[in-house]
PyMOL Python script that loads the backbone (N, CA, C, O; Angstrom):
from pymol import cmd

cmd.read_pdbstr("""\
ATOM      1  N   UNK A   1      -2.204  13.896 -37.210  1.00  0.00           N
ATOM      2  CA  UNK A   1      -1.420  15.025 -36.758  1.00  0.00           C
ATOM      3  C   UNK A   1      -0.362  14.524 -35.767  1.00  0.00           C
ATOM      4  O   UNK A   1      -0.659  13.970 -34.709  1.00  0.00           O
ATOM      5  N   UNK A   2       0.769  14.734 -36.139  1.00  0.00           N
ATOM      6  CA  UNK A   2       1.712  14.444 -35.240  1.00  0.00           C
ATOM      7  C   UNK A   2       2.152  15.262 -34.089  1.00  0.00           C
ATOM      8  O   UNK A   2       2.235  16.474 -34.287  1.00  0.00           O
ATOM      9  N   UNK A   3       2.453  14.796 -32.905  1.00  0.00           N
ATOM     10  CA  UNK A   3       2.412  15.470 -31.230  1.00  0.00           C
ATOM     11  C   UNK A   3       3.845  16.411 -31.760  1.00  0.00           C
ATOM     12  O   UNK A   3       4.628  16.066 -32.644  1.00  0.00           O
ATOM     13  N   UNK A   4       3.910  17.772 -30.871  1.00  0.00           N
ATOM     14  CA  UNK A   4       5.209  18.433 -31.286  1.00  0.00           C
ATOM     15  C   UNK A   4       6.045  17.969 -30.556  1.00  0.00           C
ATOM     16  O   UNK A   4       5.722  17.322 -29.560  1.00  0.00           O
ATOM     17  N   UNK A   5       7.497  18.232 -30.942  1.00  0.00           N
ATOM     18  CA  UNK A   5       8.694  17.868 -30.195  1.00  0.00           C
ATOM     19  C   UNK A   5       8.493  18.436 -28.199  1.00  0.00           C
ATOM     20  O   UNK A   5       8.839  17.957 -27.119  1.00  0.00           O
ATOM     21  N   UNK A   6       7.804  19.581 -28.629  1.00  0.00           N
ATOM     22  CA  UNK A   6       7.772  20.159 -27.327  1.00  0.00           C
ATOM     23  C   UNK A   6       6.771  19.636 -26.216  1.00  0.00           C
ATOM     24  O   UNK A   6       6.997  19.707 -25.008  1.00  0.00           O
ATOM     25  N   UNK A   7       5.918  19.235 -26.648  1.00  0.00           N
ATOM     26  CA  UNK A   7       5.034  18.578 -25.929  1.00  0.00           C
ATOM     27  C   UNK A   7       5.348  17.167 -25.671  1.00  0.00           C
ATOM     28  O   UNK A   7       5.254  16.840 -24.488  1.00  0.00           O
ATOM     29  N   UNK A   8       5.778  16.050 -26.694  1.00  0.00           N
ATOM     30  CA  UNK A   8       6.838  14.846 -26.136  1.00  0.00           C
ATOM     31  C   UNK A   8       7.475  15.393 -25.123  1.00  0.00           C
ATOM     32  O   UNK A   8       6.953  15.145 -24.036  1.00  0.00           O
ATOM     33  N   UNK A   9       8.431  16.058 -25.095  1.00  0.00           N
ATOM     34  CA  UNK A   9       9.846  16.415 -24.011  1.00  0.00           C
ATOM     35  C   UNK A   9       8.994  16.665 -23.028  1.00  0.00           C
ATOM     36  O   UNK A   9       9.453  16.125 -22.022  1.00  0.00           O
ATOM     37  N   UNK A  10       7.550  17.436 -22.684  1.00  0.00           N
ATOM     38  CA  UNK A  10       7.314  18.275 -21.586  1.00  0.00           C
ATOM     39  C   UNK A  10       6.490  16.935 -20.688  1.00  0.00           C
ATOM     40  O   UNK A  10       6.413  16.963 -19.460  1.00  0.00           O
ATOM     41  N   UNK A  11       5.969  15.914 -21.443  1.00  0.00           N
ATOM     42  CA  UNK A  11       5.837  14.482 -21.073  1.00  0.00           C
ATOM     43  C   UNK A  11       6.788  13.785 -20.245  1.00  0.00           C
ATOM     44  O   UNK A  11       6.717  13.411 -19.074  1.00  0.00           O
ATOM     45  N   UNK A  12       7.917  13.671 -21.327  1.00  0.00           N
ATOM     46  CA  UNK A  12       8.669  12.785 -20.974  1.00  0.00           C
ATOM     47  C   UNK A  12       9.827  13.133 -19.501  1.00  0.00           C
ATOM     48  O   UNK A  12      10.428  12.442 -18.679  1.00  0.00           O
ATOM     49  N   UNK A  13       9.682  14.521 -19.779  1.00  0.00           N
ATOM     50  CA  UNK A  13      10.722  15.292 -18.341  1.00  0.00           C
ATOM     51  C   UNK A  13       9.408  15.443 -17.202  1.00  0.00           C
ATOM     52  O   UNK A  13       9.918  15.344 -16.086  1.00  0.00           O
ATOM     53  N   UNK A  14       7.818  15.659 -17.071  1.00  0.00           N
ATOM     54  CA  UNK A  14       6.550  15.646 -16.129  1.00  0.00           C
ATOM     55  C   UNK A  14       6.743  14.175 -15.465  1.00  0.00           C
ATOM     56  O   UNK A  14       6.588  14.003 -14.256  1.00  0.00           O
ATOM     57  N   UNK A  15       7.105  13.094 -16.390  1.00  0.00           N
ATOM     58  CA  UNK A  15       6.361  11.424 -15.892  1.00  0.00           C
ATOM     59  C   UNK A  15       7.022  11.115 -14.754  1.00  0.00           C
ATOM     60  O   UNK A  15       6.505  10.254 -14.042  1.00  0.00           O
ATOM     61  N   UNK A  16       8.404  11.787 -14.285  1.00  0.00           N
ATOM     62  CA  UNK A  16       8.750  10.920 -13.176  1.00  0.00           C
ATOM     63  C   UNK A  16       8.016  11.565 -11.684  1.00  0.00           C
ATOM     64  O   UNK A  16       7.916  11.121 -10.540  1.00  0.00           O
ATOM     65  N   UNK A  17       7.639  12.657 -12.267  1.00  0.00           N
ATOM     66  CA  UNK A  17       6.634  13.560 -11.056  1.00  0.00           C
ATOM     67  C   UNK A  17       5.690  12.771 -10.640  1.00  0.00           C
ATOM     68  O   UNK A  17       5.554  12.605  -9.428  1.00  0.00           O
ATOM     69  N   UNK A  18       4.783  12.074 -11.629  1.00  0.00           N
ATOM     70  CA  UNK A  18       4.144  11.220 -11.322  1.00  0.00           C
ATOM     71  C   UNK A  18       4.223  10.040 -10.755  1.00  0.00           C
ATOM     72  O   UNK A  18       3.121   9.640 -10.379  1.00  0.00           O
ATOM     73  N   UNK A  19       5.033   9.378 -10.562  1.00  0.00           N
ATOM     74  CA  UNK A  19       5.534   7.818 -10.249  1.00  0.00           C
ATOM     75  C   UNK A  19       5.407   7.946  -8.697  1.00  0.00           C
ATOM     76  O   UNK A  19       4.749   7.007  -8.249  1.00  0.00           O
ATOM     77  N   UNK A  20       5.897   8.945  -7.603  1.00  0.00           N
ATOM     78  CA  UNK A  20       6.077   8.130  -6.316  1.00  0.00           C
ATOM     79  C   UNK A  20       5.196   8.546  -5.732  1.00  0.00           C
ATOM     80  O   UNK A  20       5.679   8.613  -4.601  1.00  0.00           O
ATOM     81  N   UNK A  21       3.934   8.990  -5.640  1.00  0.00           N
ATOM     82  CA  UNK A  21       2.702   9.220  -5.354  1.00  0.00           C
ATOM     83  C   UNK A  21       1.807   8.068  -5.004  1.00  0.00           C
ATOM     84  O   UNK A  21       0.715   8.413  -4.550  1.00  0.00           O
ATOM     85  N   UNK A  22       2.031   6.698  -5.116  1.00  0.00           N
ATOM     86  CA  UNK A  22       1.434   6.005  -4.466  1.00  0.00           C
ATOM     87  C   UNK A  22       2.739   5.357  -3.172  1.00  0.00           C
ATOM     88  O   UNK A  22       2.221   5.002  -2.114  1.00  0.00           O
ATOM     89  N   UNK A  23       4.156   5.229  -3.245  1.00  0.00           N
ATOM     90  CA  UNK A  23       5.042   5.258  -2.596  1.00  0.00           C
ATOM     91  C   UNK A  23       4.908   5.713  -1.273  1.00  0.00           C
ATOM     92  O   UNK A  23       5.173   5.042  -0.276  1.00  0.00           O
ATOM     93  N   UNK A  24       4.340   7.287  -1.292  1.00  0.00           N
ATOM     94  CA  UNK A  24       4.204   8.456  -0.090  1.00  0.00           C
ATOM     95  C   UNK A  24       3.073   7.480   0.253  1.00  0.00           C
ATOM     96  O   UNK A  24       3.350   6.887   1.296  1.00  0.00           O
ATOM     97  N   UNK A  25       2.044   7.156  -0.200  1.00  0.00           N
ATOM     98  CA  UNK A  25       0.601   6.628   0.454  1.00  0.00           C
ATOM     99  C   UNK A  25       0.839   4.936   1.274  1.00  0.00           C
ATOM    100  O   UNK A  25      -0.053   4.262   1.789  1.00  0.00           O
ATOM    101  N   UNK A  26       2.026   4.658   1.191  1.00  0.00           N
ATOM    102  CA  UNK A  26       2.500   3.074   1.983  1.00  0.00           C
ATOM    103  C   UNK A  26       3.192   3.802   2.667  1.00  0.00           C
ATOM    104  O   UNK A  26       3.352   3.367   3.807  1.00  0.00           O
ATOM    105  N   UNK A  27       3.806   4.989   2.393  1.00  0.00           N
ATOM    106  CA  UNK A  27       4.948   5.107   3.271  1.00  0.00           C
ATOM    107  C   UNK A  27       4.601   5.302   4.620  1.00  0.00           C
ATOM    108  O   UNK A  27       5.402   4.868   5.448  1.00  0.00           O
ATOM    109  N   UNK A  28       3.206   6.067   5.170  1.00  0.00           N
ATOM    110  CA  UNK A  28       2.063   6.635   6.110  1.00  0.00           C
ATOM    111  C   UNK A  28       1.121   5.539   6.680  1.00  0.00           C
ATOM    112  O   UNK A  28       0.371   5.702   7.642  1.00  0.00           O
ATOM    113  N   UNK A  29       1.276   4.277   5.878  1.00  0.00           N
ATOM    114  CA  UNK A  29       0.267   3.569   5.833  1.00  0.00           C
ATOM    115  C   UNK A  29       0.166   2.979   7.410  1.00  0.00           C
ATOM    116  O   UNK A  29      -0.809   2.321   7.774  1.00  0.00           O
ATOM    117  N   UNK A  30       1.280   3.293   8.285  1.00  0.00           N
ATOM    118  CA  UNK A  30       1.294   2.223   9.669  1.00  0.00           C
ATOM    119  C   UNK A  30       1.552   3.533  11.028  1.00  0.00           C
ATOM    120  O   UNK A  30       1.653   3.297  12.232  1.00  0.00           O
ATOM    121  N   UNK A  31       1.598   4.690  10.450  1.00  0.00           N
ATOM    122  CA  UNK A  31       1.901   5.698  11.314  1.00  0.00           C
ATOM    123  C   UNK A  31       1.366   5.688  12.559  1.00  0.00           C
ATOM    124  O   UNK A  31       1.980   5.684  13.626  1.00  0.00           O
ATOM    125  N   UNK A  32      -0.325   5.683  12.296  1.00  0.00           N
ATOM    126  CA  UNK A  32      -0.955   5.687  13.843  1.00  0.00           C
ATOM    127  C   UNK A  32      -0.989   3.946  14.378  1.00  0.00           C
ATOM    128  O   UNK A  32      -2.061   3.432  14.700  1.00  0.00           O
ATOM    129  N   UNK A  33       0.084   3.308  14.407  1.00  0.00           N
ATOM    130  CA  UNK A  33       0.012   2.094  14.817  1.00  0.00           C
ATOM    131  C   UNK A  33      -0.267   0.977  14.186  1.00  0.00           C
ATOM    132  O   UNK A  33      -1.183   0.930  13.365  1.00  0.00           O
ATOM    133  N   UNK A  34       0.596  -0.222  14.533  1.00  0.00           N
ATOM    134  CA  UNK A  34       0.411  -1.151  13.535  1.00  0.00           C
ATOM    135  C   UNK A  34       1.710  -1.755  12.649  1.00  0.00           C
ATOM    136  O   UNK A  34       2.838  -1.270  12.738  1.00  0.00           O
ATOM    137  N   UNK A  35       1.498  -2.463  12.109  1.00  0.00           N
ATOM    138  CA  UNK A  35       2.990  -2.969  11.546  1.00  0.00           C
ATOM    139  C   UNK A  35       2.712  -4.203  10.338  1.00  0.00           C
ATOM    140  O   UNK A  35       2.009  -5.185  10.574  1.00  0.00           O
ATOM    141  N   UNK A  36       3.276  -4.003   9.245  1.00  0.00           N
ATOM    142  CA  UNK A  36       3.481  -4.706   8.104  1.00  0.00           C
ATOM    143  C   UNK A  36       4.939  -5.889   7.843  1.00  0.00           C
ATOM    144  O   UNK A  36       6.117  -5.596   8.044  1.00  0.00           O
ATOM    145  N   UNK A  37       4.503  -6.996   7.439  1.00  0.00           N
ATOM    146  CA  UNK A  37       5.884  -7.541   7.242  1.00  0.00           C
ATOM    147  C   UNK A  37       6.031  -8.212   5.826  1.00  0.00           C
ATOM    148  O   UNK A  37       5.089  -8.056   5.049  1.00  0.00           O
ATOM    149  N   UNK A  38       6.822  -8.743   5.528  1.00  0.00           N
ATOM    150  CA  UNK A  38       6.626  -9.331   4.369  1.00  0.00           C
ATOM    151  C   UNK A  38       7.729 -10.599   4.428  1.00  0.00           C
ATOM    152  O   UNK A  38       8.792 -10.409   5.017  1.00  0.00           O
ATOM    153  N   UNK A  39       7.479 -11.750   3.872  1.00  0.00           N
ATOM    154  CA  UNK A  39       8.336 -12.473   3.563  1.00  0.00           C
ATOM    155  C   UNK A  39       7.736 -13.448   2.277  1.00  0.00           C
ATOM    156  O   UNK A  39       6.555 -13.573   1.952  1.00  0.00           O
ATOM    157  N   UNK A  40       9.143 -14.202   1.552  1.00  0.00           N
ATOM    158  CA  UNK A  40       8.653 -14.289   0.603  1.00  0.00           C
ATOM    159  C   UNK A  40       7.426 -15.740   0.320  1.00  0.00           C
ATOM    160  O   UNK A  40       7.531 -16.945   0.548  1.00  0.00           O
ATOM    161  N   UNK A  41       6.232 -14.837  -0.310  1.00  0.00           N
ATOM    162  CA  UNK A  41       4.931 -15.319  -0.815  1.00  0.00           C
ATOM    163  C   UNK A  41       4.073 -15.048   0.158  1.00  0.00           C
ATOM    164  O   UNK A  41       2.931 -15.458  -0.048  1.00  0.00           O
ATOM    165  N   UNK A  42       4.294 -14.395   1.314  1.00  0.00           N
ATOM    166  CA  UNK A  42       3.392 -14.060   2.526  1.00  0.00           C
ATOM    167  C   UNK A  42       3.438 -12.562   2.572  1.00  0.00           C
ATOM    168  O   UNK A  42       4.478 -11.921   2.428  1.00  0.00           O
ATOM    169  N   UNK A  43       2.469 -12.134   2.742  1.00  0.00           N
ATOM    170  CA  UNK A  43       2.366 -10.464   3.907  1.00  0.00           C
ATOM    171  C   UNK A  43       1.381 -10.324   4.779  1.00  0.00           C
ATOM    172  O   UNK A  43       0.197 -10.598   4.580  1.00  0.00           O
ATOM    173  N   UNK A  44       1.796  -9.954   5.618  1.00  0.00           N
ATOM    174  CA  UNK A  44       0.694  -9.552   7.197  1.00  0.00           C
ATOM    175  C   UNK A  44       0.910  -8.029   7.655  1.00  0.00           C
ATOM    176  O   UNK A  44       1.806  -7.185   7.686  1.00  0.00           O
ATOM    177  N   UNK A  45      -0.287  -8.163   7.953  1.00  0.00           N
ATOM    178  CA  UNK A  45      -0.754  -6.768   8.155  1.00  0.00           C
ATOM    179  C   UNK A  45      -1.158  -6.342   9.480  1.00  0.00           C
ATOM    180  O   UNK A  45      -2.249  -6.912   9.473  1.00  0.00           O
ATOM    181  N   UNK A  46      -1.112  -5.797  10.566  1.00  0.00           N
ATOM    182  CA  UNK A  46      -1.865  -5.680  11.567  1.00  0.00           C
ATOM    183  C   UNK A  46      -2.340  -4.269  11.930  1.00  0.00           C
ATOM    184  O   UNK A  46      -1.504  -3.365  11.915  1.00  0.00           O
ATOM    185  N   UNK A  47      -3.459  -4.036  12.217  1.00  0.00           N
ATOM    186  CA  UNK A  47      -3.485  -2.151  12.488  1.00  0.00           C
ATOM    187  C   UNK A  47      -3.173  -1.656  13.904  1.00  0.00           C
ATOM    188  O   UNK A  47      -2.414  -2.260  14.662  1.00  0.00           O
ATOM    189  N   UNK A  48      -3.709  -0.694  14.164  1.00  0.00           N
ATOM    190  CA  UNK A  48      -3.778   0.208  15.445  1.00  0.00           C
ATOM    191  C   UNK A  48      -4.796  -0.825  16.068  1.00  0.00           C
ATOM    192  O   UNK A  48      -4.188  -1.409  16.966  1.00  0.00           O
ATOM    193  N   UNK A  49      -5.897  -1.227  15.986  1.00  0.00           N
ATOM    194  CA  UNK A  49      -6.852  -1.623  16.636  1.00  0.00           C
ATOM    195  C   UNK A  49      -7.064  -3.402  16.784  1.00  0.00           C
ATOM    196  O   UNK A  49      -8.050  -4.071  17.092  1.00  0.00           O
ATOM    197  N   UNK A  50      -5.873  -3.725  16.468  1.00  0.00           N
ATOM    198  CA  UNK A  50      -5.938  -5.146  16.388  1.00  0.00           C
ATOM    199  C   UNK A  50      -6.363  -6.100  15.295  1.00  0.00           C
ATOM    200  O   UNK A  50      -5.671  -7.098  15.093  1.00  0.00           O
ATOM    201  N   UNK A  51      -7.299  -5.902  14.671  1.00  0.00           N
ATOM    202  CA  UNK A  51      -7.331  -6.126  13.128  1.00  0.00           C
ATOM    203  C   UNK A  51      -5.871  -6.869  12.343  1.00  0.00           C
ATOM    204  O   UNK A  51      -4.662  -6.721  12.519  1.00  0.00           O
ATOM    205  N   UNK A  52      -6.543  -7.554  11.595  1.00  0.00           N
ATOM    206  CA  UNK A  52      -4.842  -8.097  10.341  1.00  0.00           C
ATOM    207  C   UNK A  52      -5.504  -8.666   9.263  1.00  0.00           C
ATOM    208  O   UNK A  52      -6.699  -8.952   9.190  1.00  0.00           O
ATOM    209  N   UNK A  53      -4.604  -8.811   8.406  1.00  0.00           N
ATOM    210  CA  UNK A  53      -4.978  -9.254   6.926  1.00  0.00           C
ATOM    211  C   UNK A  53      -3.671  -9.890   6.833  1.00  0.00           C
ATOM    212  O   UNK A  53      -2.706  -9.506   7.494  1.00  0.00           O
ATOM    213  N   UNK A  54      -3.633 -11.041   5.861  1.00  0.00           N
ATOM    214  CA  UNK A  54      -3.024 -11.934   5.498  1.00  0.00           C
ATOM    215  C   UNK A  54      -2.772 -11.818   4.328  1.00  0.00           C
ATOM    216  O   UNK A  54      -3.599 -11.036   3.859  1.00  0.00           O
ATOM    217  N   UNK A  55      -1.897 -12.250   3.364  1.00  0.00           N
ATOM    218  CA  UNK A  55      -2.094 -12.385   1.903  1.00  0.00           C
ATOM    219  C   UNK A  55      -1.105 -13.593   1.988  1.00  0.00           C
ATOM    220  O   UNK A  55       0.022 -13.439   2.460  1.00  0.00           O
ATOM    221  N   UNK A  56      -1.623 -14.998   1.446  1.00  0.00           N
ATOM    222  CA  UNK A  56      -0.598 -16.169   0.927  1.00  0.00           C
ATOM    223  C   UNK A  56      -0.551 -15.847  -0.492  1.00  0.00           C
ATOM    224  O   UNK A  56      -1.529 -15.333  -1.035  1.00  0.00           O
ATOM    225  N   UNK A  57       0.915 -16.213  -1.366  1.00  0.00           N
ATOM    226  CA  UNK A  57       1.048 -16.553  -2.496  1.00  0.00           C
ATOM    227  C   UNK A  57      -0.281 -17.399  -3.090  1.00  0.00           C
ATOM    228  O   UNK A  57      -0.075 -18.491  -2.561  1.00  0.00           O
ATOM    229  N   UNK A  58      -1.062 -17.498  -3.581  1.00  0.00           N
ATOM    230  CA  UNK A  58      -1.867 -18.821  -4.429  1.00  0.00           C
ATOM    231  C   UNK A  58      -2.419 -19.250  -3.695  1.00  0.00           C
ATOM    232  O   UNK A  58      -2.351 -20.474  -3.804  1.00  0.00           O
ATOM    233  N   UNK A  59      -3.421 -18.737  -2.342  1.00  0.00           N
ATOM    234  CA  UNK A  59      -4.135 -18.955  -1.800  1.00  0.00           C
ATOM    235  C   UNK A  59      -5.246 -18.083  -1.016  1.00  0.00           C
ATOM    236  O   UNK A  59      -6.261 -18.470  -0.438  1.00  0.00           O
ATOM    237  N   UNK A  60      -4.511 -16.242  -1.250  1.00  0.00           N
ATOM    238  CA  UNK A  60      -5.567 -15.536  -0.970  1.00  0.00           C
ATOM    239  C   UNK A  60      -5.056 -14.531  -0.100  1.00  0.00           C
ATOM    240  O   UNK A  60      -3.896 -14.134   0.019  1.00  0.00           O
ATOM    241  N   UNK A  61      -6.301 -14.108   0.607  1.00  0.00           N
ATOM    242  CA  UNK A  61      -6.283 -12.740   1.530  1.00  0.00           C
ATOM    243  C   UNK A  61      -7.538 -13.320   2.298  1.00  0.00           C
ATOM    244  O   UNK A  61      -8.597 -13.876   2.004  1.00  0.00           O
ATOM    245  N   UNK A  62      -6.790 -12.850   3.574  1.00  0.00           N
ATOM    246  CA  UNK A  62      -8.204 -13.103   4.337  1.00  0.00           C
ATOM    247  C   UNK A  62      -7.762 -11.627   5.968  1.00  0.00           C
ATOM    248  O   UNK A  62      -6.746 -11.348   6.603  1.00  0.00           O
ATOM    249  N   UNK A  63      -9.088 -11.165   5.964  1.00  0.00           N
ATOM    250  CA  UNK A  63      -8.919 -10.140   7.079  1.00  0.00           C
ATOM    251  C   UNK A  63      -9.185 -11.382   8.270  1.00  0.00           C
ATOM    252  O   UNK A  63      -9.399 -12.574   8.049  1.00  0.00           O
ATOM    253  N   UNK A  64      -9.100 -10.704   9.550  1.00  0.00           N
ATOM    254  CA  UNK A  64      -9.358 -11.110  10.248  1.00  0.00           C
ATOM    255  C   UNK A  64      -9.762  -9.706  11.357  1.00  0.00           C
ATOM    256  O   UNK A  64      -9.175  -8.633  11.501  1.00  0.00           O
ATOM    257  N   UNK A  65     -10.726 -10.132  11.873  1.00  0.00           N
ATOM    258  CA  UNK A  65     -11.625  -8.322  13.088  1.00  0.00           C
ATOM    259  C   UNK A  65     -10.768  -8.489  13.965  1.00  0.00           C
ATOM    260  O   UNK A  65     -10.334  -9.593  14.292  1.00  0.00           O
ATOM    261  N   UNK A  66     -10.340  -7.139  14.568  1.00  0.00           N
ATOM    262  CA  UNK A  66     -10.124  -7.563  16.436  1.00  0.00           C
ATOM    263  C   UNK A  66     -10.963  -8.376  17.279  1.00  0.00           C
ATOM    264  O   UNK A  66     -12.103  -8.836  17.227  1.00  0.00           O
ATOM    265  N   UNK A  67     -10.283  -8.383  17.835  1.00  0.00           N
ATOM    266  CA  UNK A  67     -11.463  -9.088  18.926  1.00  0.00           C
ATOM    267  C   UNK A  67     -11.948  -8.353  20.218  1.00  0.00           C
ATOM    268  O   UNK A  67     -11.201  -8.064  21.153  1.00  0.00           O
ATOM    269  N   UNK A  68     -13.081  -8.126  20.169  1.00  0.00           N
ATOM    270  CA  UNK A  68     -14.142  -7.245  21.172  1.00  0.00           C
ATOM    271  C   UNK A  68     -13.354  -8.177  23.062  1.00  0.00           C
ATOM    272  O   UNK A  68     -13.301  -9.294  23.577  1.00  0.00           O
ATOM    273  N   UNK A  69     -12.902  -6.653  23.387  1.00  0.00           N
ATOM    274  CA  UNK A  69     -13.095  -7.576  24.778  1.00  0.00           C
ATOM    275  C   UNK A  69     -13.807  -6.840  25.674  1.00  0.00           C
ATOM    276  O   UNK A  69     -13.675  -5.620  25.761  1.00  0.00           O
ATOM    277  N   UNK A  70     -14.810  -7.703  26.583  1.00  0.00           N
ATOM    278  CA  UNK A  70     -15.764  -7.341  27.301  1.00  0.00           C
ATOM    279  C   UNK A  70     -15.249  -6.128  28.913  1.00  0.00           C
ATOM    280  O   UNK A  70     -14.395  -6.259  29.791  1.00  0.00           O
ATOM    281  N   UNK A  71     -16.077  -5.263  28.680  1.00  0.00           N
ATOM    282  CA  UNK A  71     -15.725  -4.208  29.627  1.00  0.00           C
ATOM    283  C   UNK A  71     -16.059  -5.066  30.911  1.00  0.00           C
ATOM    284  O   UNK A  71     -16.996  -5.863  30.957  1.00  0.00           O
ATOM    285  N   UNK A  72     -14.975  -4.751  32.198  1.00  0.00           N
ATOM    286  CA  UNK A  72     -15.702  -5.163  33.428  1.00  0.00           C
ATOM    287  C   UNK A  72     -16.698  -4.438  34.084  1.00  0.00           C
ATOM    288  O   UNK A  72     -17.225  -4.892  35.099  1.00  0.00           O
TER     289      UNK A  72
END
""", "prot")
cmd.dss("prot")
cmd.show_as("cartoon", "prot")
cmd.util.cbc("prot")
cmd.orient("prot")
């Protein structure tokens, strides 16, 4: 059974609705603090709480924790 003309078109004019929905979810991603950079084959990550993640080209991801500092 072949799809109707009307239902193609109602596809093909819906799909771009769909596309920037993960866009909005990076776009928020550093709001409460923190900062992303990128250069090329590297990205770093750091949060609100001190925390970071790394990503090398061809070598990985690695988090790294804040570091606890002792109350006086």
């Amino acid at each position: 059974m072949k799809p109707s003309f009307a239902l193609v078109a109602l596809s093909v004019a819906a799909a771009p609705l769909l596309g920037p929905a993960p866009a909005h979810a990076w776009a928020s991603a550093n709001r409460f603090g923190g900062s992303t950079s990128h250069s090329w084959g590297d990205t770093s990550r750091t949060n609100a709480w001190g925390g970071s993640t790394e990503h090398v080209a061809g070598e990985g991801t690695g988090y790294h924790p804040p570091v606890a500092v002792p109350a006086s």
